[in-house]
The first five atom37 places (N, CA, C, CB, O) and aatype in JSON, in Angstrom:
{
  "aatype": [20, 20, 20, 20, 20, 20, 20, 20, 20, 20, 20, 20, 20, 20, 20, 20, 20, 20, 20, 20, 20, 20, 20, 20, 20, 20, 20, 20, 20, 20, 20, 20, 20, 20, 20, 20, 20, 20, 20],
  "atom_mask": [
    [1, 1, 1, 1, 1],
    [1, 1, 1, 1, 1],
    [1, 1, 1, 1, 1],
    [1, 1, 1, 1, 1],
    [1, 1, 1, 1, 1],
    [1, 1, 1, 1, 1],
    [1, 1, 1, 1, 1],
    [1, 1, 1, 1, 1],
    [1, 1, 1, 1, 1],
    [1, 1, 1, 1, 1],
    [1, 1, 1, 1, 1],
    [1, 1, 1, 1, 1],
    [1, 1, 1, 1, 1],
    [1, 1, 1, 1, 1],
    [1, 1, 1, 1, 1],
    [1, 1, 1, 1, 1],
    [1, 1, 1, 1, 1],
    [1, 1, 1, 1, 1],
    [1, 1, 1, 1, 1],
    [1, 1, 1, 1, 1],
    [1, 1, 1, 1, 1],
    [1, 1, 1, 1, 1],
    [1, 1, 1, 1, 1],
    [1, 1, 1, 1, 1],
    [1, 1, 1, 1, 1],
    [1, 1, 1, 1, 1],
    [1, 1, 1, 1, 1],
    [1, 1, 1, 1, 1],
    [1, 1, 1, 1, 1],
    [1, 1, 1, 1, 1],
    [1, 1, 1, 1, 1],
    [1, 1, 1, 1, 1],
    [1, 1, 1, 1, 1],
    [1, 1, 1, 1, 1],
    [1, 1, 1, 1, 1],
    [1, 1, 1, 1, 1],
    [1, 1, 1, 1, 1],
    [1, 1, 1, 1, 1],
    [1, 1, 1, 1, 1]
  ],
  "atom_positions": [
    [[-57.96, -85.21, 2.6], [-57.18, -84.07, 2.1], [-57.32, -83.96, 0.58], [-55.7, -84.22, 2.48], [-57.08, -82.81, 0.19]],
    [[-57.69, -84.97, -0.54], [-57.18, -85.13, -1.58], [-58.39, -84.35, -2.04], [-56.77, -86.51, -2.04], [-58.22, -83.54, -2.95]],
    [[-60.02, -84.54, -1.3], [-61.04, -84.25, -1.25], [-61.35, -83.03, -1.33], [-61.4, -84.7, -0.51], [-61.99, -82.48, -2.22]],
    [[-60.81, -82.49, -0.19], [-60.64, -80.83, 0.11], [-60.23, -80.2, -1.01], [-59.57, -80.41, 1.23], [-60.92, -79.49, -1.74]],
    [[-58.49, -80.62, -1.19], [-57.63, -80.12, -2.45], [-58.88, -79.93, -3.93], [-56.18, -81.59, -2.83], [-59.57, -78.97, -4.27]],
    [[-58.78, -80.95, -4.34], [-60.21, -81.31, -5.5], [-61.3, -79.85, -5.22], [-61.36, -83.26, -4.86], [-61.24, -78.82, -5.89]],
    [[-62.15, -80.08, -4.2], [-62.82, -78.73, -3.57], [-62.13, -77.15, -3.81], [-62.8, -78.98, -1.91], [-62.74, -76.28, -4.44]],
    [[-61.18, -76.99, -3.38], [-60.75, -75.98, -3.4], [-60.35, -75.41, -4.49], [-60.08, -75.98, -2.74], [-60.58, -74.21, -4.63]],
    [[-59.38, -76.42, -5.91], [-59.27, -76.3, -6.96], [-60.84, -75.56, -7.52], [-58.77, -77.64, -7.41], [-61.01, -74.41, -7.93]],
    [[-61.82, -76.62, -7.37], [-63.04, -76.18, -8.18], [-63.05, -74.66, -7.65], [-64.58, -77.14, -7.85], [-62.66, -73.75, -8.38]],
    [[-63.44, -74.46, -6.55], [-63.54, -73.49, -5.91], [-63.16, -71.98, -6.71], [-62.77, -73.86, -4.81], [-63.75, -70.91, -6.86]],
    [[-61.61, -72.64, -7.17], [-60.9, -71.39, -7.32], [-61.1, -70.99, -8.71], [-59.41, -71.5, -6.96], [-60.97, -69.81, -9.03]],
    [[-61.53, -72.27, -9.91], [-61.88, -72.57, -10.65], [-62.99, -71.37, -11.16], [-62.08, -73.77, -10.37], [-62.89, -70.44, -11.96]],
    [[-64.08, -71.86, -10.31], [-65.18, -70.88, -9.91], [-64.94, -69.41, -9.63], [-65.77, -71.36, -8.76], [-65.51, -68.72, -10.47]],
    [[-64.32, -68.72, -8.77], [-64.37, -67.86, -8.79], [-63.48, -66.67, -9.62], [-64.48, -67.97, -7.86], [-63.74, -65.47, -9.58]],
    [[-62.24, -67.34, -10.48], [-61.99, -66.74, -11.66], [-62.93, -66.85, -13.02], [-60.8, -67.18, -11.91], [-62.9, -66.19, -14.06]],
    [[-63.65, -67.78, -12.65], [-64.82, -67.82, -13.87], [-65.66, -66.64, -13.8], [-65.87, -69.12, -13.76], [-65.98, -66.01, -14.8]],
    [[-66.19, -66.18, -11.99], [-66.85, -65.35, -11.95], [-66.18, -64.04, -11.88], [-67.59, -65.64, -11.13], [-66.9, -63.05, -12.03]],
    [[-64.91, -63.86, -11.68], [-63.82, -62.72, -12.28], [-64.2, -62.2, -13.21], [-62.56, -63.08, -12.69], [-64.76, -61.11, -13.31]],
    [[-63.83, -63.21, -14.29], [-63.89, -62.84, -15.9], [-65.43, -62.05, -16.3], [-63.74, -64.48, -16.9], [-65.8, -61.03, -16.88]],
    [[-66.11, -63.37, -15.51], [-67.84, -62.43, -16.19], [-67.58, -61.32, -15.81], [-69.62, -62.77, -15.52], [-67.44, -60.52, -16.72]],
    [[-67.38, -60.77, -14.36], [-67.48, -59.31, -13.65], [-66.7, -58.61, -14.68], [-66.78, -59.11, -11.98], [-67.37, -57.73, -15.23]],
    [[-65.55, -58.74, -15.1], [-64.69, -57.96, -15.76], [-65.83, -57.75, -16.78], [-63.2, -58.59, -16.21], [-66.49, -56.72, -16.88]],
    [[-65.94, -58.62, -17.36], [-66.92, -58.54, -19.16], [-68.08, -57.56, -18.66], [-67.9, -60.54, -19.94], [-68.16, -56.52, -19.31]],
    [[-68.94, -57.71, -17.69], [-69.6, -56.9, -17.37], [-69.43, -55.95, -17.25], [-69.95, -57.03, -16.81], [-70.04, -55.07, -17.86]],
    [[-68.52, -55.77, -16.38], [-67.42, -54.15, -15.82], [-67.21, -53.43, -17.35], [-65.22, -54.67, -14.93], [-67.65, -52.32, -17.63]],
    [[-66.81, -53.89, -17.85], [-66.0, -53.44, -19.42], [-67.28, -52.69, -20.68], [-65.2, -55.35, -20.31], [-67.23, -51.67, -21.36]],
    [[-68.63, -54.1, -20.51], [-69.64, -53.48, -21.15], [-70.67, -52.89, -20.62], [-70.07, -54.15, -21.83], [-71.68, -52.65, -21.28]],
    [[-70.51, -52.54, -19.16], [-70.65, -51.42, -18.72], [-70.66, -50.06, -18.66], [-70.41, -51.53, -18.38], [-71.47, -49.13, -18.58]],
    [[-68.92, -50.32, -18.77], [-68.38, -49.02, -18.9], [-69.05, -48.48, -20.37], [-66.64, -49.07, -18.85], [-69.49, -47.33, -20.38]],
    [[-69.11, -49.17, -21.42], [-69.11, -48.8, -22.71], [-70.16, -48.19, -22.78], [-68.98, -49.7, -23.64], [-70.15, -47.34, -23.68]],
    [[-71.34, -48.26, -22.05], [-72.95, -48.21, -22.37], [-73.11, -46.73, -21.36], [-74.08, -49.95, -21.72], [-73.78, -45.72, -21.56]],
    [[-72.15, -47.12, -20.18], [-72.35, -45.7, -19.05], [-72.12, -44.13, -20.0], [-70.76, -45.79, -17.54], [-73.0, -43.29, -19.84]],
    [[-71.36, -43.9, -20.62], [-70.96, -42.28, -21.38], [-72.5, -42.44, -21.97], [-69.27, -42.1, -22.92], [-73.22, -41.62, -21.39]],
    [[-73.18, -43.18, -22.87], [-74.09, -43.13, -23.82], [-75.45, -42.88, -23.02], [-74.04, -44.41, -24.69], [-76.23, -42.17, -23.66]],
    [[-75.97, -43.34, -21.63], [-76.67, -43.23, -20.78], [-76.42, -41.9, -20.09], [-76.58, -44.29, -20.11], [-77.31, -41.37, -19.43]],
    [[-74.98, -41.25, -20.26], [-74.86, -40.43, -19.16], [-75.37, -39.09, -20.14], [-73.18, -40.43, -18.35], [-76.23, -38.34, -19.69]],
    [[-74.82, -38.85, -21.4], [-74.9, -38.22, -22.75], [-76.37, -37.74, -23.06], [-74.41, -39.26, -23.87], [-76.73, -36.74, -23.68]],
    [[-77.25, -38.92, -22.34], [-78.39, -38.92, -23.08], [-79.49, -38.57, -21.88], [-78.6, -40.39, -23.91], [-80.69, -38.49, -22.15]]
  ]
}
């Protein structure tokens, strides 16, 4: 169980890590989309 727990922590660890990138992406995305769309 302690194993799993440990696992799952990382886990979750992980996928707010990959949250944040998406967001950062999402965000300098957005910024670049008007200038692409403009042009």
């Amino acid at each position: 169980m302690m194993g799993r727990s440990g696992t799952l922590d990382r886990a979750r660890k992980g996928a707010e890590t990959l949250r944040e990138l998406a967001v950062k992406a999402a965000s300098r995305d957005s910024c670049l989309r008007p200038a692409a769309q403009a042009r």
